[in-house]
Structures are given as structure tokens and as C-alpha cells.
N, C-alpha and C positions, 0 to 999 in steps of 0.2 A: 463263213467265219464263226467261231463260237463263242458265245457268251464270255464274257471277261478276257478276251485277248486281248483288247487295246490296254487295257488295266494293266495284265500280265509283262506284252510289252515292256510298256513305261516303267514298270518295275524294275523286271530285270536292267533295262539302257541307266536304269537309277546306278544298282550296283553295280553296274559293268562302271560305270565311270568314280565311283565310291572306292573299285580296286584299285584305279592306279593310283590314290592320292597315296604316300610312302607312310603316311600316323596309322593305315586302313589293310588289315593282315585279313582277307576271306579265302577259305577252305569250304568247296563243300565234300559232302561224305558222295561216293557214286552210289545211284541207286541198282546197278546189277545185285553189289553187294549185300545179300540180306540180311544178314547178321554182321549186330556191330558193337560196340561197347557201350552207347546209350541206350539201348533198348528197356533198361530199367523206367524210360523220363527224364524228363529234362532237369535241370540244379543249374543253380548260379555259384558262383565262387566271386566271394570278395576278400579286401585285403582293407583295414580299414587305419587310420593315419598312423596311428601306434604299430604297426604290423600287425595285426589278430587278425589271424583265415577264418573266416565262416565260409559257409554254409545257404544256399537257401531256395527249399524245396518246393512244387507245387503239384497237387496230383489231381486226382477227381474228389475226392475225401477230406482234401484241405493243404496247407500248406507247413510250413514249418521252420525256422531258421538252427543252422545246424551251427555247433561250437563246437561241439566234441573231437581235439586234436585227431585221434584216432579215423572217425568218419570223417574229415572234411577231408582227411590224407587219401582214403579210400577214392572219394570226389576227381580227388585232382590227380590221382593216378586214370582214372576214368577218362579223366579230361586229356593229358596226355596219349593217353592208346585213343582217343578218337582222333586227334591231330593225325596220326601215324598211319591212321586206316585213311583219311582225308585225301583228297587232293590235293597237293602243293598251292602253297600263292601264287605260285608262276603259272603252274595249269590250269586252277576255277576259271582266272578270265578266257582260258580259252573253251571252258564248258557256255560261260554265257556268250560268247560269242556264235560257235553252232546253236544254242537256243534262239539265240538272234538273228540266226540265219545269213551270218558273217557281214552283219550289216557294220 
């Protein structure tokens, strides 16, 4: 056995049972695919009570929170084409289940 399976595990039987709750939408991206629309890094998208979309970034260099209608729009179009390239919600749980070895 290798270092960190039991961890790994637990983890995963975490999100396998985190998918079916119906508040809990997981996509992941498949890894055959190498090229994908986040390859830039990661961003958050928020939406804050008044409706105002930001922004907010993190890299090696530092961080930053984005306003600028233009980029955030950029963001969430990103965010979209990863949904698309993603796995459906109906399929991820059946990726962690083969991880889980259909346990």
C-alpha cells in the first residue's frame, strides 16, 4: 500500500457521498484531456448581495481581487467552457466510484 491511501480513500468516500446531497453539483475535468480552459490558474467568482461579480485571483506572485466588468466576464466565460469540458454531475460520481474500486 502507499503512503497516503487511507487518507486518499477517506477523501474521496467523503465526496462520493458530498455528490448525492441534491444543494452539491461536482464535475471533475478527465485527466486524458490535457488541454483545458483553466490552464491560466485558478480564480474565484463571487456575486456579492447587491449583485456585483468580482473576481479573485491567486498565483505564485500574489493575489488580487478583480472588479473590472470586462475581466470578471472573461472569468465566467472560462468558467463555463470548463463546466463543458467537465464531466457531467451524473458521471463524476461514477469516476469516484472506479477510484473507489466500486466499493
Amino acid at each position: 500500500m502507499w503512503p497516503g491511501r487511507t487518507r486518499t480513500t477517506k477523501q474521496l468516500q467523503q465526496l462520493r457521498e458530498l455528490a448525492q446531497l441534491p444543494c452539491v453539483s461536482l464535475q471533475f475535468l478527465p485527466l486524458a484531456g490535457k488541454v483545458h480552459a483553466g490552464l491560466d490558474g485558478p480564480f474565484v467568482l463571487l456575486e456579492t448581495p447587491d449583485h456585483q461579480h468580482l473576481a479573485y485571483v491567486e498565483g505564485q506572485r500574489g493575489s488580487q481581487w478583480v472588479s473590472d466588468a470586462d475581466e470578471v466576464s472573461i472569468m465566467a466565460r472560462t468558467y463555463a467552457m470548463l463546466r463543458t469540458q467537465a464531466l457531467t454531475k451524473l458521471d463524476s460520481p461514477g469516476l469516484l466510484d472506479r477510484l473507489l474500486g466500486g466499493q
